[in-house]
N, CA, C and O atoms as CSV, one atom per row, in Angstrom:
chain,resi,resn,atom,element,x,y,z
A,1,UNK,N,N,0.827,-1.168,0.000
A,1,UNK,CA,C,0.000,0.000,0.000
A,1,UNK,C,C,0.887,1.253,0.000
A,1,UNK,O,O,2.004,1.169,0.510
A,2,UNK,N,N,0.464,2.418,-0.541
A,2,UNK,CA,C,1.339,3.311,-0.426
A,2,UNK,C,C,0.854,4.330,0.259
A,2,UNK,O,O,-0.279,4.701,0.566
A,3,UNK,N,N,2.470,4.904,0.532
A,3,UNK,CA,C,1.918,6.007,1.559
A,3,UNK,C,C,1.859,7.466,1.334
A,3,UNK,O,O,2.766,8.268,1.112
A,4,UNK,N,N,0.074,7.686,1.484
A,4,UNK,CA,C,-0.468,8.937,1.444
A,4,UNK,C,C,-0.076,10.121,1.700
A,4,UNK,O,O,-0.384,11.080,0.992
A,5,UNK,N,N,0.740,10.212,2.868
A,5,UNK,CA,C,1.592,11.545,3.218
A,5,UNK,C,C,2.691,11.795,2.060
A,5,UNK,O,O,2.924,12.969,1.771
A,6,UNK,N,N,3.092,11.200,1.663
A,6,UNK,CA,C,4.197,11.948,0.902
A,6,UNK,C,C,3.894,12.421,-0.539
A,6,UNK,O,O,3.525,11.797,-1.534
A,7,UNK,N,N,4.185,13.799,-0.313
A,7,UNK,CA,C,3.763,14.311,-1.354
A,7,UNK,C,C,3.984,14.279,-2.964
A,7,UNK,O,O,3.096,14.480,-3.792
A,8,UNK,N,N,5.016,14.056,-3.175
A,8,UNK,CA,C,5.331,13.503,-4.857
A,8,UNK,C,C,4.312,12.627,-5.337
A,8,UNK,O,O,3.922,12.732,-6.499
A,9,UNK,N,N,3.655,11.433,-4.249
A,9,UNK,CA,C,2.662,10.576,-4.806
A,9,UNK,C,C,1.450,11.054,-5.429
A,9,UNK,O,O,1.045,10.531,-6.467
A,10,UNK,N,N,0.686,12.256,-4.729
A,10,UNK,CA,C,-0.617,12.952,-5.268
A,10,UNK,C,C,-0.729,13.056,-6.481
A,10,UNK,O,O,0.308,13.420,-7.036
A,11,UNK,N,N,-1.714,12.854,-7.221
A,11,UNK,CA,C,-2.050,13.124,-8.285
A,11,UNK,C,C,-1.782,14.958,-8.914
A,11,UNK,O,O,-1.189,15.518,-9.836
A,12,UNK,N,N,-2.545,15.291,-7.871
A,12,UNK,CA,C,-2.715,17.104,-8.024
A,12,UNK,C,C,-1.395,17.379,-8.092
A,12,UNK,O,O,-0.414,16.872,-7.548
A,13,UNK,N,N,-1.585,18.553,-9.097
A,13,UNK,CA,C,0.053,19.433,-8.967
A,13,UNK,C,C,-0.218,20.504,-8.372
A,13,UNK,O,O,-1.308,21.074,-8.418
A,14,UNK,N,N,1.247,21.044,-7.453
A,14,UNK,CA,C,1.257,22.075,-6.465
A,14,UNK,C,C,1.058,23.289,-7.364
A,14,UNK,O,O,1.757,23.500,-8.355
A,15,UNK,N,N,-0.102,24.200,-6.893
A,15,UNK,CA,C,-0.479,25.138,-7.865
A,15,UNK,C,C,0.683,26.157,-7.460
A,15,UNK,O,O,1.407,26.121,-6.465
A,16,UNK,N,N,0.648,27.353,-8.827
A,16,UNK,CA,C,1.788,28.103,-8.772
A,16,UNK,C,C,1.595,29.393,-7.843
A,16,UNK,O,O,1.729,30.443,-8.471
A,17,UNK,N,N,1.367,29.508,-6.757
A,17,UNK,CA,C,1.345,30.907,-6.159
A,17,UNK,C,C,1.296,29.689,-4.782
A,17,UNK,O,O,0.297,29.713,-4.063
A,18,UNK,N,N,2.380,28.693,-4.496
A,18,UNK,CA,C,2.838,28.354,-3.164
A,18,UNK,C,C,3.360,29.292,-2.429
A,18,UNK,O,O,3.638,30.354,-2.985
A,19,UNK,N,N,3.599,29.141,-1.116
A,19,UNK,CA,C,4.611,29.697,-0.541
A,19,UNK,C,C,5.849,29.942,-0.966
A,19,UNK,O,O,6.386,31.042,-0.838
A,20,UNK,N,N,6.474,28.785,-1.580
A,20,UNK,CA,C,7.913,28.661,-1.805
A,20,UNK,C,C,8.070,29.658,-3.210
A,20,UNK,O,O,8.931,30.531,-3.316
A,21,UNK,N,N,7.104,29.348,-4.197
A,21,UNK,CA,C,7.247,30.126,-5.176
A,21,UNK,C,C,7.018,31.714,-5.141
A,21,UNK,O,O,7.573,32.534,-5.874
A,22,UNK,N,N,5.992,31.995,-4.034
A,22,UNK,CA,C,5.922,33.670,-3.610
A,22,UNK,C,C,6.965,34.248,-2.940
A,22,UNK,O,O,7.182,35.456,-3.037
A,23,UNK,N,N,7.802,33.332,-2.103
A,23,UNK,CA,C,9.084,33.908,-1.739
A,23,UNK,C,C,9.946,34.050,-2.246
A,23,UNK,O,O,10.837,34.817,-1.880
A,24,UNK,N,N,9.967,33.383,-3.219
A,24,UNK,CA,C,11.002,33.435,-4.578
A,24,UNK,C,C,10.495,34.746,-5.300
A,24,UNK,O,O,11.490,35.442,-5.102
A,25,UNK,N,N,9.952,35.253,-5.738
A,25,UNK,CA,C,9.269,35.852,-6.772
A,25,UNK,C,C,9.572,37.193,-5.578
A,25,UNK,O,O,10.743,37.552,-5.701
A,26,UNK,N,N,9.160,37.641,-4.971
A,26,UNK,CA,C,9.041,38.896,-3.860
A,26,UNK,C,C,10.372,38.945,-3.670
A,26,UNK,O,O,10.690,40.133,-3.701
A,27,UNK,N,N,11.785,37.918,-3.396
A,27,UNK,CA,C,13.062,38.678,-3.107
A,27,UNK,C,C,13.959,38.329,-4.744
A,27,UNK,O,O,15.160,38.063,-4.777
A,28,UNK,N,N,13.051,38.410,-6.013
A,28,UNK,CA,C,13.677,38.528,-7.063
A,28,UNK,C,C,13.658,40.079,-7.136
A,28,UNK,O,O,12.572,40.659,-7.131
A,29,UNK,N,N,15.064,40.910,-7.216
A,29,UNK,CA,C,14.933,41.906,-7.941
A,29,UNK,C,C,15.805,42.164,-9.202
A,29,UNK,O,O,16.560,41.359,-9.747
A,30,UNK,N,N,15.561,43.388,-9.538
A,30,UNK,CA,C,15.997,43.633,-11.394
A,30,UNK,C,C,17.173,44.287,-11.265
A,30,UNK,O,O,17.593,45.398,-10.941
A,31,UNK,N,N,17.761,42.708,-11.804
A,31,UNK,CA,C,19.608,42.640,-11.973
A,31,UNK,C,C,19.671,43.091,-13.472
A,31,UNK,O,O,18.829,42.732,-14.296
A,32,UNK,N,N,20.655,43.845,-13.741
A,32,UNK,CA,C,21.074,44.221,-15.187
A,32,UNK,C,C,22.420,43.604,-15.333
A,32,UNK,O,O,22.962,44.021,-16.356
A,33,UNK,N,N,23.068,42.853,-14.742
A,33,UNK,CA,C,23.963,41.700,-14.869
A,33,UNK,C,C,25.634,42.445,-14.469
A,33,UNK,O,O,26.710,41.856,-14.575
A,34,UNK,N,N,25.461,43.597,-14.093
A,34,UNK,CA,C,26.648,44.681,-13.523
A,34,UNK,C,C,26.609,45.387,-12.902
A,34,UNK,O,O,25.507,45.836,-13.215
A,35,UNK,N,N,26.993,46.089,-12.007
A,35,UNK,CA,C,26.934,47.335,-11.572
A,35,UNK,C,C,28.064,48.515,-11.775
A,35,UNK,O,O,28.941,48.356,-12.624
A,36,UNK,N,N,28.024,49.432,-11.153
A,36,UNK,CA,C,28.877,50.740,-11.588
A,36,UNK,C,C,29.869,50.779,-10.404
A,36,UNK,O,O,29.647,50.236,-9.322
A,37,UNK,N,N,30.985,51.474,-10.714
A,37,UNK,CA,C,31.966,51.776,-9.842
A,37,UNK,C,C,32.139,53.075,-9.832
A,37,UNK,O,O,31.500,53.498,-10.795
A,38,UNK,N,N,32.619,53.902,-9.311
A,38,UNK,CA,C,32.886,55.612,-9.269
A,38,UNK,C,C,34.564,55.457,-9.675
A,38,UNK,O,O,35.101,54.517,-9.087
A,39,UNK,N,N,35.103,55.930,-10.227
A,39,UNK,CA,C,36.053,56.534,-10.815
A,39,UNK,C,C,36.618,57.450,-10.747
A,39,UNK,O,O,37.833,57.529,-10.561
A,40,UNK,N,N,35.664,58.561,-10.917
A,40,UNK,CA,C,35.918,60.108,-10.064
A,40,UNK,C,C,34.568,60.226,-9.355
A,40,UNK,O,O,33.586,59.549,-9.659
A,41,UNK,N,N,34.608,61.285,-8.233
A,41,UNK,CA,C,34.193,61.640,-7.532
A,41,UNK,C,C,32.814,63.026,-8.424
A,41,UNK,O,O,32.752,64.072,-9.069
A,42,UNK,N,N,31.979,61.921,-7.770
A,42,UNK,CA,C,30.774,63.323,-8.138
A,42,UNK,C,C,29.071,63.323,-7.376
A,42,UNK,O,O,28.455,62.282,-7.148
A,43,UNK,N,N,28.721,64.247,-7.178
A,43,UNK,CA,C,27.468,64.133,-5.935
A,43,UNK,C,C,28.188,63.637,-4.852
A,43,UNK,O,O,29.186,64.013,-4.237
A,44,UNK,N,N,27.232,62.461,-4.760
A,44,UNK,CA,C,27.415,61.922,-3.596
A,44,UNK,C,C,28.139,61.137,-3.394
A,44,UNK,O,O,28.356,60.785,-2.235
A,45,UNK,N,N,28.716,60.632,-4.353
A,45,UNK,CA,C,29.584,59.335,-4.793
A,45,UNK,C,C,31.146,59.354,-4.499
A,45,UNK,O,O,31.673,59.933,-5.449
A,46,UNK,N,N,31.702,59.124,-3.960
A,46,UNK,CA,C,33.073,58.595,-3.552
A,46,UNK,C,C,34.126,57.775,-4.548
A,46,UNK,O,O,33.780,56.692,-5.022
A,47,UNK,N,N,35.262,58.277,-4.801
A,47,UNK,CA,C,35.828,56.641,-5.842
A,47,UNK,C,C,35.690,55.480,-5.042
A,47,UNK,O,O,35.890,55.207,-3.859
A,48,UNK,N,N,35.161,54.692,-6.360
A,48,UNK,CA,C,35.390,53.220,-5.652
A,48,UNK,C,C,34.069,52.328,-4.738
A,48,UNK,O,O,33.824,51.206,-4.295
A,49,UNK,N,N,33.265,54.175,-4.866
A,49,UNK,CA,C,31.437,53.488,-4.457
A,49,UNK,C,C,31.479,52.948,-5.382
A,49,UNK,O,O,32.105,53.144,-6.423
A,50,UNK,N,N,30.556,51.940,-4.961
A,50,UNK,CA,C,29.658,50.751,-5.914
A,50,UNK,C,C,28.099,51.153,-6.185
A,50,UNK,O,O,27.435,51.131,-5.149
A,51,UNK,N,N,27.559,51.424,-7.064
A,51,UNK,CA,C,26.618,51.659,-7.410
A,51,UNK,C,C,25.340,50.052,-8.295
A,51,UNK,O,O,25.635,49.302,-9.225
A,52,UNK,N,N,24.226,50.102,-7.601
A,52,UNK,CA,C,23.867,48.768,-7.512
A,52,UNK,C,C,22.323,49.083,-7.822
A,52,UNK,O,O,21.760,48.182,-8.443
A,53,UNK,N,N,21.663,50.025,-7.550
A,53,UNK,CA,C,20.328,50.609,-7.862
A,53,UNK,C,C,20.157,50.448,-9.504
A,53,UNK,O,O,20.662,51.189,-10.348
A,54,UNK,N,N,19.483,49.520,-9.694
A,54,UNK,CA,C,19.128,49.337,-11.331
A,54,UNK,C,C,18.224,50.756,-11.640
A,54,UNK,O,O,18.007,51.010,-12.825
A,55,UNK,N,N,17.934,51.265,-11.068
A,55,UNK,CA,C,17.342,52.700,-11.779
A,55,UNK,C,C,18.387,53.912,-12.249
A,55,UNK,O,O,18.620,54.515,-13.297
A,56,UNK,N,N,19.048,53.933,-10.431
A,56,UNK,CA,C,20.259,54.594,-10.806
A,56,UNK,C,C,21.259,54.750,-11.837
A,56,UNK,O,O,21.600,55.729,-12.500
A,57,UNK,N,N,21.616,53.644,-11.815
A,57,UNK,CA,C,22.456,53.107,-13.114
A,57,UNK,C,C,21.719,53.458,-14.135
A,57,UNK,O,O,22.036,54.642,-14.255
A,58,UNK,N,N,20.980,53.246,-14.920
A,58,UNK,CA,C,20.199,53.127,-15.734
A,58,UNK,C,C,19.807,55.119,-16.372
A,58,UNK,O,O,19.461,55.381,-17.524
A,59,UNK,N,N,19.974,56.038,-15.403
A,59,UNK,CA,C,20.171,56.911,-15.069
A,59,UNK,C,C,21.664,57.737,-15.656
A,59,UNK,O,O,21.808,58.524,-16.591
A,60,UNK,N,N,22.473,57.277,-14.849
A,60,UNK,CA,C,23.896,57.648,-14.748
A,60,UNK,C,C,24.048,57.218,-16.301
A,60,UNK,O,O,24.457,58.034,-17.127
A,61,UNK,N,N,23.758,56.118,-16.597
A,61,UNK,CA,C,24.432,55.758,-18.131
A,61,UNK,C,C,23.955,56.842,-19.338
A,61,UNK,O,O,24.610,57.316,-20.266
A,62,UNK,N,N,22.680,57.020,-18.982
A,62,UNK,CA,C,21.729,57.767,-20.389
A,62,UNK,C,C,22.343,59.451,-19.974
A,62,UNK,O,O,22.090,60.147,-20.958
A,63,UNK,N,N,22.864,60.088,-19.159
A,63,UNK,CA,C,23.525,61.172,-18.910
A,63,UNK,C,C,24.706,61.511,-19.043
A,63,UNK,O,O,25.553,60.657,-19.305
A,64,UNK,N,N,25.045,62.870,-18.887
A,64,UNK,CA,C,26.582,63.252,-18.582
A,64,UNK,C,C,27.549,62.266,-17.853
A,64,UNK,O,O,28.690,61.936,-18.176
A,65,UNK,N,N,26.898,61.938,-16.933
A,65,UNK,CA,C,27.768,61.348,-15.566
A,65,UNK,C,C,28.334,59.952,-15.612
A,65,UNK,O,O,28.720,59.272,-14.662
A,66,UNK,N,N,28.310,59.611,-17.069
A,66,UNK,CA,C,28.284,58.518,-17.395
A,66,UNK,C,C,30.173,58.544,-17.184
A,66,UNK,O,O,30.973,57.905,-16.500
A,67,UNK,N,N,30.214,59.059,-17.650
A,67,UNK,CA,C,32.204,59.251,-18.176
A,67,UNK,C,C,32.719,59.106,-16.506
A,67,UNK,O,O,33.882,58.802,-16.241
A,68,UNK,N,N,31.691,59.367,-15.445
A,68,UNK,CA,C,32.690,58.962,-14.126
A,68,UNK,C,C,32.622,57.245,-13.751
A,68,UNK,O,O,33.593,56.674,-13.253
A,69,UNK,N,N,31.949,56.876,-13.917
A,69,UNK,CA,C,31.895,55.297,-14.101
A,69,UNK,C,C,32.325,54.529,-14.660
A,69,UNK,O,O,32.590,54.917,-15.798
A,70,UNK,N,N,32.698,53.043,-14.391
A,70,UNK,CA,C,33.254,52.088,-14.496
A,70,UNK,C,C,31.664,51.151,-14.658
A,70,UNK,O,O,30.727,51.517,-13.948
A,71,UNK,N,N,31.491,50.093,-15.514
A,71,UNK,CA,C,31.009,49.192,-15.926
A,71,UNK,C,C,31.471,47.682,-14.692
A,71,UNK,O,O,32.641,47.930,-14.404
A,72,UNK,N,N,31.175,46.733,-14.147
A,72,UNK,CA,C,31.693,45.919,-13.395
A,72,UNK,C,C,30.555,45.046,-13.336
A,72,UNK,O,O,29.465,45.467,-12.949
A,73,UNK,N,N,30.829,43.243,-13.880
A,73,UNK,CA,C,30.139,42.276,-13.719
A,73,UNK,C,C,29.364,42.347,-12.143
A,73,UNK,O,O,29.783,42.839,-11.096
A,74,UNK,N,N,28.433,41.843,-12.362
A,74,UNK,CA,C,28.008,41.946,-10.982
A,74,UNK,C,C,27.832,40.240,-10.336
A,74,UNK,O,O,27.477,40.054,-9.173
């Protein structure tokens, strides 16, 4: 006879808005696959800050301020 508790046996599939899958999904955020480094100094930024805000970045690149940054795998 087999046993009922374990879950792989059920017929039903685990629908998609589990727990496990909502916690996944809520601490996914939007990686652009690099972040920025400071180079020279400007605002607020320090050499050698790391810049990690996908808006920011995203920001800094389409502007002037682009030429103080460094590109860096993330």
């Amino acid at each position: 006879m087999a046993d009922t508790d374990d879950v792989s046996a059920s017929d039903t599939p685990m629908p998609a808005n589990t727990p496990i899958a909502a916690s996944t999904a809520s601490t996914t955020v939007e990686s652009l696959g690099y972040i920025l480094v400071t180079r020279h100094a400007f605002g607020d930024y320090q050499v050698g800050d790391e810049i990690t805000d996908a808006s920011e970045i995203k920001d800094i690149l389409a502007g002037e301020l682009a030429v103080y940054v460094i590109k860096r795998a993330a």
